[in-house]
C-alpha positions in Angstrom: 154.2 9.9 52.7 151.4 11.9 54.4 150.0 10.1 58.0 146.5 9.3 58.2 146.0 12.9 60.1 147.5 14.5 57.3 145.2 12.7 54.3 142.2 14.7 56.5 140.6 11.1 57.0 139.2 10.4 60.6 141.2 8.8 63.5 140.2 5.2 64.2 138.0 4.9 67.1 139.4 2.9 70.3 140.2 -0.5 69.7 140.9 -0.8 73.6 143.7 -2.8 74.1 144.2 -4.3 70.6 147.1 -2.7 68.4 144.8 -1.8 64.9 147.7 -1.5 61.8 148.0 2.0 60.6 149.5 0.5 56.8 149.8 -2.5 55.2 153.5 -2.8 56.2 153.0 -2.4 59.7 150.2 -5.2 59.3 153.3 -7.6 57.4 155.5 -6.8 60.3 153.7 -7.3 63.5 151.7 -10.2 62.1 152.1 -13.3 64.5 153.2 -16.4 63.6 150.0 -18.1 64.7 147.1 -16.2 64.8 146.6 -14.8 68.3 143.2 -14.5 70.3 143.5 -10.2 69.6 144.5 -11.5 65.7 141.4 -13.8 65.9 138.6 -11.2 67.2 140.1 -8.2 64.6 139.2 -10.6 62.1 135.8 -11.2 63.1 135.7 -7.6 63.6 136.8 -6.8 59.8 134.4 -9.7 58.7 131.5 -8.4 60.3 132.2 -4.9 58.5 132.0 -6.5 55.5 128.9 -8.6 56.2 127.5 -4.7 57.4 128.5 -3.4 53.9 127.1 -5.6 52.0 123.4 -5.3 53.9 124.2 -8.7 55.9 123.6 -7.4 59.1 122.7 -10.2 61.1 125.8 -12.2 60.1 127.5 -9.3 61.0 126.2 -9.2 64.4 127.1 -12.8 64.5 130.9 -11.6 64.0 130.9 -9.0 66.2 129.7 -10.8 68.7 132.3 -13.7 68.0 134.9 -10.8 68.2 133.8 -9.6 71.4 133.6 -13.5 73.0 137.5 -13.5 72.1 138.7 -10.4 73.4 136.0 -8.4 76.1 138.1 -5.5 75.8 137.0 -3.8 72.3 134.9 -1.1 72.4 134.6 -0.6 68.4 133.3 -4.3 68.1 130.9 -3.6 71.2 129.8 -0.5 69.7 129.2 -1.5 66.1 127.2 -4.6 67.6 125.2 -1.9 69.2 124.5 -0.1 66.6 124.1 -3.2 64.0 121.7 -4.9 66.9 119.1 -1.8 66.7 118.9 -1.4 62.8 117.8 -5.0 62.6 115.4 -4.6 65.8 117.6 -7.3 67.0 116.6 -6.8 71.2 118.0 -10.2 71.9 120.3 -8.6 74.7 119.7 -5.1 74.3 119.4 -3.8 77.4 122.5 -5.6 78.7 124.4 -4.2 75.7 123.3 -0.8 76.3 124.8 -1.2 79.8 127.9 -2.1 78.6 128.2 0.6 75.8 127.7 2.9 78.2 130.3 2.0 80.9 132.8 1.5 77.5 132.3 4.9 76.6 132.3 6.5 80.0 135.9 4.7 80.2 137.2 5.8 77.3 136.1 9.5 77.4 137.9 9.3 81.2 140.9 8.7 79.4 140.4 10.9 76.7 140.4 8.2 73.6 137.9 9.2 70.4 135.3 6.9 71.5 134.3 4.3 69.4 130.5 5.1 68.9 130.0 7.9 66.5 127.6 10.5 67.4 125.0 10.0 64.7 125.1 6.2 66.4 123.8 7.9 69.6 120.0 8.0 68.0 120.1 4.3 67.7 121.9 3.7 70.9 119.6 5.9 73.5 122.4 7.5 76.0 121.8 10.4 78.2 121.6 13.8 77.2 124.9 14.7 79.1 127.2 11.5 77.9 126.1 12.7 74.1 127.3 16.2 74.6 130.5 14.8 76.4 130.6 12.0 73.0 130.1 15.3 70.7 132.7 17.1 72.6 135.1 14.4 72.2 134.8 13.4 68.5 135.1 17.4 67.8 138.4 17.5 69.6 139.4 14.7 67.4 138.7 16.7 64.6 140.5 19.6 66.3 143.4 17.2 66.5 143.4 16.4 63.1 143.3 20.0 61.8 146.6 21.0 63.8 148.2 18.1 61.7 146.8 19.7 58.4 147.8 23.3 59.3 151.4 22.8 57.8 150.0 21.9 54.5 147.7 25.7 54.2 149.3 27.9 51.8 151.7 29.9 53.4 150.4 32.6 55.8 147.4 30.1 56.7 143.9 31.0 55.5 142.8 34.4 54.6 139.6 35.6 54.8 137.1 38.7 53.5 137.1 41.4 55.1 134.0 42.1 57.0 131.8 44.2 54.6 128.3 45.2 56.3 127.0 46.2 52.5 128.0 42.2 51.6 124.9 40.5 50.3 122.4 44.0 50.9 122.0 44.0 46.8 122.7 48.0 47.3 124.7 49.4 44.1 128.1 48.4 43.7 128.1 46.2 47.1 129.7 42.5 47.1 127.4 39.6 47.0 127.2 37.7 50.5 129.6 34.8 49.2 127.9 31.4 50.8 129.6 28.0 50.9 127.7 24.8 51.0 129.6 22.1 52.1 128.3 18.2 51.2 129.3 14.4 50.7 125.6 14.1 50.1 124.8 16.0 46.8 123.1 13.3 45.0 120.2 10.9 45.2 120.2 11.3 48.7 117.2 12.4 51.1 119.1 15.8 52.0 119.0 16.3 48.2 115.5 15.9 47.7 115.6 18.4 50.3 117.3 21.1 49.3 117.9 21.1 45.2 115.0 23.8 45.6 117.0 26.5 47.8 120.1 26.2 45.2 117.3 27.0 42.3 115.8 29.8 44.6 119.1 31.3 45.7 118.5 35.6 45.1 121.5 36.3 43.1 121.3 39.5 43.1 122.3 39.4 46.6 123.9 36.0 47.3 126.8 34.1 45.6 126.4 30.4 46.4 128.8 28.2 45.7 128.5 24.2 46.6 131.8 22.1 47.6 130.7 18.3 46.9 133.0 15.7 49.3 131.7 13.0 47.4 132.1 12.2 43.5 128.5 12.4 41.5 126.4 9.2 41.0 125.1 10.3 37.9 121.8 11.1 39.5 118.9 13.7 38.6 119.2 15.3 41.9 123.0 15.4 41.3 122.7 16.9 38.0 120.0 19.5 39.3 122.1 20.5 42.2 124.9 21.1 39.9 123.0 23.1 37.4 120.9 25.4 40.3 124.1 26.2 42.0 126.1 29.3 40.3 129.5 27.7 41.4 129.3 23.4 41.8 133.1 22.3 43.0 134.0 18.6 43.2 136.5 18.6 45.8 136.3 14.7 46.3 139.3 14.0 45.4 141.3 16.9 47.4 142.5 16.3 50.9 140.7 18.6 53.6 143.9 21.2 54.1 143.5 21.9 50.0 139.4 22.1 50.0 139.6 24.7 52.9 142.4 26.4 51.0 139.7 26.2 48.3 136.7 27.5 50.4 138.9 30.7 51.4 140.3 31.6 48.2 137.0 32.0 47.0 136.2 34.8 49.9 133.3 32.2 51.4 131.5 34.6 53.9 129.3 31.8 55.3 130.3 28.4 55.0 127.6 25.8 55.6 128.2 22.3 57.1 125.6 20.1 55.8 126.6 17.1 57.1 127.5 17.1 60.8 128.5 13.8 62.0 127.2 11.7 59.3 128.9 9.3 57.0 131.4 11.1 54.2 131.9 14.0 56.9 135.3 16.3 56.5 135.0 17.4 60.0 138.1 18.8 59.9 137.9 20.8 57.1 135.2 22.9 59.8 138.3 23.0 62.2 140.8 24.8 59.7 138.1 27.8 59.7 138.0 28.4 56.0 135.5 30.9 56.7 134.9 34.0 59.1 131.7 32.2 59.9 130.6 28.8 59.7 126.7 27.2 60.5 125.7 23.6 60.7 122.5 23.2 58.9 120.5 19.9 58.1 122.2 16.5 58.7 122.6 16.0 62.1 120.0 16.9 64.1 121.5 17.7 67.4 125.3 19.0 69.0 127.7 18.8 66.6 130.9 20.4 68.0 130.1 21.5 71.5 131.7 22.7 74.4 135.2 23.6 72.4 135.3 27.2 73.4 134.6 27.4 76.9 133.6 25.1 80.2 130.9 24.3 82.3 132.7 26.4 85.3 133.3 29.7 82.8 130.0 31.6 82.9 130.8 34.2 80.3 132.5 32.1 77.2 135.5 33.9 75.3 134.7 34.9 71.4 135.7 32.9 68.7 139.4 32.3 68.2 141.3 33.9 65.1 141.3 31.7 62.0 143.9 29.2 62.6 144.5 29.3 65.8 143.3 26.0 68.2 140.9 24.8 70.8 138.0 27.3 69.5 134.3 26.2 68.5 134.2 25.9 64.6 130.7 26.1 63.8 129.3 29.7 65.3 125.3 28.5 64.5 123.2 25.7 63.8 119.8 26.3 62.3 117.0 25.0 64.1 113.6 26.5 65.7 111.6 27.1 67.9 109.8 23.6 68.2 113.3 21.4 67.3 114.7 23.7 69.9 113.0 25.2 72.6 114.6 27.9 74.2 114.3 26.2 77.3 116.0 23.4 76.2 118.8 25.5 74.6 121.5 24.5 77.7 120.8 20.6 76.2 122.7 22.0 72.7 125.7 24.0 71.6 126.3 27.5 72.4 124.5 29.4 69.6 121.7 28.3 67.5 120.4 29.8 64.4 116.1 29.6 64.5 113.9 29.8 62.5 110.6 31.3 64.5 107.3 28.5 64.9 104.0 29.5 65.7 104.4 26.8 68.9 107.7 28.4 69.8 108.8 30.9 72.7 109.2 34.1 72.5 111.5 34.0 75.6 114.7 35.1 75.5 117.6 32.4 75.8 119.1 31.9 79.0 122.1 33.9 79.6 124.6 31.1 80.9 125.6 29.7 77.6 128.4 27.8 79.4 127.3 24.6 77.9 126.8 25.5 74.1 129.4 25.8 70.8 126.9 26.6 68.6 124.4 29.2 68.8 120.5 28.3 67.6 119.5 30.1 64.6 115.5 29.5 65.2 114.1 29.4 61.6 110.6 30.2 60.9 108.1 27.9 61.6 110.4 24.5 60.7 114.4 24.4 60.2 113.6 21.5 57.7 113.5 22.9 53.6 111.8 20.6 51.5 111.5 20.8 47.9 108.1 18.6 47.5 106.0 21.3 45.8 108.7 21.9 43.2 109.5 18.4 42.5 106.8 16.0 43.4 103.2 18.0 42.8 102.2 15.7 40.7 103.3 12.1 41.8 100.2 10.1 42.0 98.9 10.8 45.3 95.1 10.3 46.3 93.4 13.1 47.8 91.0 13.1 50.3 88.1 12.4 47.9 89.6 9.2 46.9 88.3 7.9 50.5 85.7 5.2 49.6 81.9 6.0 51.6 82.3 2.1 52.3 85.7 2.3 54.2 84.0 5.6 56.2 81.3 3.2 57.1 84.1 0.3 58.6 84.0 -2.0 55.6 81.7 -4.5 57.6 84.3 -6.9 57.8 87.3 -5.4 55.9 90.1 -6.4 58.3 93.6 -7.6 58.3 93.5 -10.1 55.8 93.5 -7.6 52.5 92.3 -9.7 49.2 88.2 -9.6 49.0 87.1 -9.0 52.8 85.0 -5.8 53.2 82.2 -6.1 50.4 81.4 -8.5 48.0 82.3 -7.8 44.6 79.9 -9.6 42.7 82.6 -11.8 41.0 84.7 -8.3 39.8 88.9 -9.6 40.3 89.3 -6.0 41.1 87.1 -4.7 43.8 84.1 -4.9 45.9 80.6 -3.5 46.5 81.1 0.6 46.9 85.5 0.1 46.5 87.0 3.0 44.8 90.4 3.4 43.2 92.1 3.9 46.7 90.6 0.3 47.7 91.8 -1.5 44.5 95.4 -0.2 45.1 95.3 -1.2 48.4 94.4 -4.6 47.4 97.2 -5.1 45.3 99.6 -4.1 47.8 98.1 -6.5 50.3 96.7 -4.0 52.1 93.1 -4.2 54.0 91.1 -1.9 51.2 88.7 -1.1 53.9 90.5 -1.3 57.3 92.5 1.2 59.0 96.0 1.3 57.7 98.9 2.7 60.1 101.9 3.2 59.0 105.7 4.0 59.6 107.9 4.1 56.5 111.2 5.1 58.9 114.4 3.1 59.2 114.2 0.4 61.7 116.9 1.4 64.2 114.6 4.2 64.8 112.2 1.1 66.7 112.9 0.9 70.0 111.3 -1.7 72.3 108.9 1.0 73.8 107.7 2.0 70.5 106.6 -1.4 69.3 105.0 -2.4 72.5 102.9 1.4 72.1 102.5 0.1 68.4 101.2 -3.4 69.6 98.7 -1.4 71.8 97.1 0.4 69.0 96.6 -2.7 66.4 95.1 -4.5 69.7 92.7 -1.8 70.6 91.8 -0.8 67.1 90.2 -3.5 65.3 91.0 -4.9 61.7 94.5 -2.5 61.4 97.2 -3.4 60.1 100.6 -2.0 60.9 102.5 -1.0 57.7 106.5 -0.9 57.7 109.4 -0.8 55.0 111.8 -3.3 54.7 114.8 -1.0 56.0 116.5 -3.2 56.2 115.5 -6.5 54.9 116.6 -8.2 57.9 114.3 -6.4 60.3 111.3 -7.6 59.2 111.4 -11.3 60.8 112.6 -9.6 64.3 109.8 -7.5 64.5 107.6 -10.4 63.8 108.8 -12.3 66.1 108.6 -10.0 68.6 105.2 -9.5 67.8 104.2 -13.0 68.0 105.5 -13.0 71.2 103.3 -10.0 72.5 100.3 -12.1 71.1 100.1 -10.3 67.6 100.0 -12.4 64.4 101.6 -11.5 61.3 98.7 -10.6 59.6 98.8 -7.9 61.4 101.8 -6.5 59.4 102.5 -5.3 56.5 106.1 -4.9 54.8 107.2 -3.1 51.1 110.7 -2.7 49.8 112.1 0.4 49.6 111.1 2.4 46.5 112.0 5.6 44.2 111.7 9.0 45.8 107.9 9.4 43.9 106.8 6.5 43.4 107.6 5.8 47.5 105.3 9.5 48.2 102.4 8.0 46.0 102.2 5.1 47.9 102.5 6.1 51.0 99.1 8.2 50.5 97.2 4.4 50.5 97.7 4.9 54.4 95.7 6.1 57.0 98.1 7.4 59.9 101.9 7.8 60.0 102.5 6.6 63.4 106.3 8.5 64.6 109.0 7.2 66.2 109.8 9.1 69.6 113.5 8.0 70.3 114.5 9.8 66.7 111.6 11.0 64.8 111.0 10.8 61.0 112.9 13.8 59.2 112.6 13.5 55.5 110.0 10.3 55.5 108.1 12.5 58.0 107.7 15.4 55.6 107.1 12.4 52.6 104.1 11.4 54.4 102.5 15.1 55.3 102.7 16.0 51.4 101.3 13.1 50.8 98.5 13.9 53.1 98.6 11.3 55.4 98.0 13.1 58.8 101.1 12.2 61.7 101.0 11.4 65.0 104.7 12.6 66.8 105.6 12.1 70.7 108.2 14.9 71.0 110.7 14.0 73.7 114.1 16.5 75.0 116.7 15.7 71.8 116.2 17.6 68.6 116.0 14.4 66.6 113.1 13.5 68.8 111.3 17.1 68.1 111.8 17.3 64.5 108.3 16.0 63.6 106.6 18.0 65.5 107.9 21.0 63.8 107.1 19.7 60.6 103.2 19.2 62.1 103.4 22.7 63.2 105.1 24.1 60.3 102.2 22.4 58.4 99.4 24.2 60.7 97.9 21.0 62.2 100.2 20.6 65.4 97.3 20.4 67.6 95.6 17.3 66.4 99.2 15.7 65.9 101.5 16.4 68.3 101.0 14.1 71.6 102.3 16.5 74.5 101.2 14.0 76.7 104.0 11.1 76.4 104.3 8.1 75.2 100.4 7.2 77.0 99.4 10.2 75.2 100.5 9.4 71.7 98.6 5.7 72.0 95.4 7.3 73.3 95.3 9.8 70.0 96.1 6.9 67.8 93.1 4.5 69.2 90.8 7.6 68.7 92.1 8.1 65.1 91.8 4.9 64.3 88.3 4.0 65.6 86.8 7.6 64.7 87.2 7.5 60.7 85.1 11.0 60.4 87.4 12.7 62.8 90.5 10.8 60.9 88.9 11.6 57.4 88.7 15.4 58.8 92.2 15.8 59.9 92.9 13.8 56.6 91.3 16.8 54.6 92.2 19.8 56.6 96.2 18.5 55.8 95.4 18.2 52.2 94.0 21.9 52.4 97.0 23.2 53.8 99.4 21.5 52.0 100.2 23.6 48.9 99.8 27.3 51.5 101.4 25.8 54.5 105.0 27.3 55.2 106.2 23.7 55.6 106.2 23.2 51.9 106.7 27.1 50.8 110.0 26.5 49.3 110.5 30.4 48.2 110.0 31.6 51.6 112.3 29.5 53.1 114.4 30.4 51.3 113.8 34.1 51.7 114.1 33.6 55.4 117.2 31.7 55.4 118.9 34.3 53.1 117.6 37.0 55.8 119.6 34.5 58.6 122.5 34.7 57.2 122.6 38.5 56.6 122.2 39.0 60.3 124.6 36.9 61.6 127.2 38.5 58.8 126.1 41.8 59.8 126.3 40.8 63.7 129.8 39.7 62.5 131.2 42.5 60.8 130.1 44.9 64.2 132.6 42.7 66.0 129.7 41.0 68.2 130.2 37.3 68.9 127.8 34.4 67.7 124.5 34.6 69.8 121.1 32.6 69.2 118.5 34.3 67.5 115.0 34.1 66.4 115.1 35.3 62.5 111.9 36.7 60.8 111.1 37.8 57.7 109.4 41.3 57.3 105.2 41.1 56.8 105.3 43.0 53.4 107.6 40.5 52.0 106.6 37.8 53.3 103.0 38.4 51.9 104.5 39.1 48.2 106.3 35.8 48.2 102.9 34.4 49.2 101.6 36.0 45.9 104.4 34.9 44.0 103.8 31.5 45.4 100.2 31.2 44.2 101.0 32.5 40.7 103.9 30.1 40.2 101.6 27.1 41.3 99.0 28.2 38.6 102.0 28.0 35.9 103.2 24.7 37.2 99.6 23.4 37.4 99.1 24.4 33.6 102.3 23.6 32.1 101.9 20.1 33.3 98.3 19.9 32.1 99.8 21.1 28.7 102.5 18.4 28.4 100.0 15.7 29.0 101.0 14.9 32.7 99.5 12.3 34.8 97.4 13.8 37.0 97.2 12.7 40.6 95.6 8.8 40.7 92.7 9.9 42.6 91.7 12.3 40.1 91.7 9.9 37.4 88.1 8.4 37.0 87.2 5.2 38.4 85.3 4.2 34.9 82.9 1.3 37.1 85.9 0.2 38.7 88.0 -0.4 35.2 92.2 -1.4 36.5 94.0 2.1 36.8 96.1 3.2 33.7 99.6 1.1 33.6 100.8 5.5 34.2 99.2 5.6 37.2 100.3 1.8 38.5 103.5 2.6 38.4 103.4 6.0 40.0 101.7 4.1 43.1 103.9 1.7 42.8 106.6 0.5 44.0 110.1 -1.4 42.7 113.9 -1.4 42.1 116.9 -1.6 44.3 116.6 -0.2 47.9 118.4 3.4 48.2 118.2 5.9 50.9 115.9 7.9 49.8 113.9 8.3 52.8 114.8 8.5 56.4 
């Protein structure tokens, strides 16, 4: 039968001295007699997966650690406790681990083994910027490797591709449609479809065919089904090895093929590697260097052009979309060789350095944010309280309304559901256990995102601003207690905390507008859950560091025209100093509060039609840049004025016809809106679009 290579699944990381089983059989006929100390620690290695799997993280961390007691030598054990360690908040030995991850992985890229930490684990395990383009570097070679194995199984001849067509996708007479490819294991209720189901919908096909290759099999989801009905061509390929999906791709002339997962989980790296398509971008994802340095060296100064299809050791994604504020152009040498972006008001206008040695990828720079959301289209009205549901009494400081929640801050007069001056926002709060009239921060990120230096800036901020709380998700469960712990141990009782389960895609948005301030995470910065909270109107504070995951919030604050007030350029010192003002200034809070809400419905953020516009305009320049024989190079795109300003138009008349339709069929309107009827319970329709239930899913990030 077919090797592992030749299924198109990944290679197994290093094991480092122990001897992992390719088949059952083998397994059967190596197995010792007695179980040996390697025998031992695999099992605790394979138990602790298991324990992961099933949301039992920190009895998996107990295994891995058990593993790594019985046999030092085993990088994937080390690693995985890394990783498992920082989604918990677990900091028990975290910097001593961190030291020995790194020497591990230093090792093993020395001796040119697929090292065991995957690059998406790099945002939880902080490494320099150098060892995560060497770790991106290595597990694209992997993929490279795997690719050569598949090349026997492409239909005879190897992949053919369209020939390049400058009229392709330029809607004049009789010219082709630009043919684009978006590949996914993520088309379902999943935060990168809440993303995107817009742009399928929004797709000009006059001009573009789009056609969307799903690596993983539907969950029977609304997003699913949406994505499948936007799309003009939806292709399961789940149950196709990566050889026959890329034979697939090409025989349906793809022009551009999107990679929208990067090195995430359910990735067909590979598949990128066989070149299905004349050009190939990374887009959304992974939000940093996916497949760098393939094509050329540190000591080459002028990089060679992409390889012919089929042949080895080339780059096999050509862009990655980004901007201006994600990625600098000054930072470009810290990414791939050519990036797609979109242009941002904050952005340069220099040109990219010329000594692209370091890069696979060139930037696209999208205009102002690389991020498409689909909030305005799928979540306009979802519950959340506007500006106006802000209570004169919690302006004023609540006189007393502190950490506890329940009655503090005014006295109700024997009313169960409120007190003196409380509005609807107050009585929510209350029933969430939040302080109705104190200052609510909040984070609603996954915890491996928490670093120790962002909890002790957090501890500095509820210490300095009186009565806050600090509001966090369980995500996941097991994080909670760590963080409390470590609190207490900085001084800080739990009272000072609040924690929710994770909740539906609305009804998570609607609550999140109870808080005050979304308070970022520098070492990987909220993505989706970032652009959750600004359509919900909560105003963000971001610390922008060097990585792209650790910029992406700030292009969201630019992209929503409030950068200024909520981008800390001054570090980590910076960020806590804005926060304390914020939180002990409620006018100036209330204001930025109110100037987000303004711009949230006009803001290019959430303008999914002109994304999408813009995006469309990307790829027609990087075809046409193609087809004149030019190699990938980075690029600010930009959409034309006139056009620009009629989708603007178009915008504002579409929002009318949303706005009325919805009135017509008897839709909720936003809580806030509803009146307060002297403080009557909210309608059981609004409580549950606040509200918050069910299973946890991964519907933020």
């Amino acid at each position: 039968g077919p090797t592992v290579a030749q299924r198109g699944r990944r290679p197994l990381p290093s094991f480092g001295s122990l001897k992992v089983p390719d088949s059952p059989r083998d397994l059967t006929a190596t197995a010792p007699s007695a179980p040996s100390t390697e025998a031992q620690a695999l099992a605790h290695y394979h138990a602790a997966l298991a324990h992961q799997a099933s949301g039992r993280v920190g009895a998996a961390v107990r295994h891995f650690r058990a593993a790594l007691a019985l046999q030092a030598d085993f990088p994937a054990a080390l690693c995985s406790l890394a990783r498992a360690q920082s989604s918990i908040c677990d900091w028990s030995s975290r910097e001593a681990t961190l030291v020995s991850v790194r020497a591990s992985l230093v090792r093993q890229l020395d001796e040119g083994a697929c090292p065991a930490l995957q690059p998406f684990d790099a945002f939880a395990v902080p490494l320099e910027l150098p060892l995560v383009l060497r770790l991106a570097q290595a597990h694209a070679a992997a993929a490279e490797a795997v690719a050569a194995s598949l090349r026997p199984l492409l239909p005879p001849g190897g992949l053919c591709h369209p020939p390049r067509d400058a009229a392709a996708g330029s809607g004049a007479a009789g010219a082709t449609r630009l043919r684009v490819g978006y590949v996914s294991a993520d088309f379902g209720d999943h935060p990168l479809t809440h993303l995107t189901r817009g742009l399928f919908a929004l797709h000009d096909r006059s001009r573009l065919e789009v056609f969307c290759y799903s690596l993983r099999q539907s969950d029977r989801s609304a997003p699913r089904a949406a994505v499948e009905s936007a799309a003009e061509h939806f292709v399961d390929v789940s149950s196709s090895d990566s050889a026959a999906i890329a034979a697939r791709i090409a025989a349906d002339g793809i022009h551009v093929c999107v990679d929208l997962n990067g090195f995430t989980s359910g990735a067909r790296t590979e598949l990128f590697a066989l070149r299905p398509a004349p050009l190939q971008v990374g887009m959304l994802g992974f939000p940093g260097v996916r497949h760098a340095g393939l094509d050329c060296h540190a000591t080459d100064p002028d990089p060679a052009p992409d390889p012919d299809p089929g042949s080895s050791g080339g780059a096999f994604l050509d862009y990655l979309a980004t901007d201006a504020v994600a990625s600098p152009p000054q930072l470009e040498r810290l990414y791939s060789r050519g990036v797609c972006s979109l242009p941002s008001r904050r952005g340069s206008d220099a040109s990219p350095p010329r000594d692209r040695h370091l890069y696979s990828e060139a930037l696209l720079r999208l205009p102002p944010s690389y991020l498409v959301t689909d909030h305005a289209q799928t979540l306009l009205h979802c519950g959340i309280l506007p500006p106006t549901a802000v209570s004169a009494a919690w302006l004023r400081g609540g006189g007393g309304g502190g950490a506890g929640g329940g009655d503090e801050g005014g006295g109700g007069g024997g009313d169960s559901e409120g007190g003196e001056g409380w509005g609807l926002r107050e009585i929510l709060r209350r029933r969430y256990g939040l302080p109705p009239l104190g200052v609510v921060f909040c984070c609603f990120s996954q915890l491996y995102k928490v670093d120790p230096a962002t909890f002790a800036a957090w501890i500095s901020i509820l210490r300095r601003v009186p009565g806050s709380v600090l509001w966090l998700l369980r995500f996941p469960l097991e994080g909670e207690a760590n963080l409390l712990a470590a609190a207490a141990a900085a001084g800080l009782p739990p009272e000072r905390f609040r924690f929710s389960a994770v909740a539906p895609k609305a009804a998570y948005v609607a609550r999140a507008s109870l808080a005050d301030l979304f308070l970022d995470t520098p070492l990987c910065n909220g993505h989706t859950t970032a652009a959750d909270a600004l359509w919900a109107g909560v105003p963000l504070l971001t610390c922008p560091g060097d990585a792209m995951c650790s910029r992406v919030a700030a292009s969201l604050c630019t992209a929503v025209g409030c950068g200024p007030q909520m981008i800390a350029d001054g570090g980590i010192g910076d960020y806590v100093e804005r926060a304390v003002r914020l939180g002990t200034r409620r006018v100036e809070l209330l204001a930025l509060r109110r100037k987000l809400w303004a711009r949230r419905l006009s803001a290019p953020l959430f303008d999914t039609r002109l994304w999408t516009r813009t995006w469309e305009h990307a790829l027609r320049a990087v075809w046409l840049r193609h087809c004149a024989g030019e190699p990938p190079a980075s690029m600010d795109v930009r959409l034309g004025e006139l056009e620009a300003a009629e989708l603007r138009r178009e915008n504002a008349a579409d929002a009318l016809v949303r706005r009325a339709r919805a009135l017509q069929a008897g839709a909720v309107l936003p809580a806030g809106l509803q009146p307060p009827a002297g403080l009557q319970p909210p309608r059981a329709d609004t409580r549950v679009a606040a509200g918050c239930c069910a299973a946890p899913n991964d519907g933020v990030t």
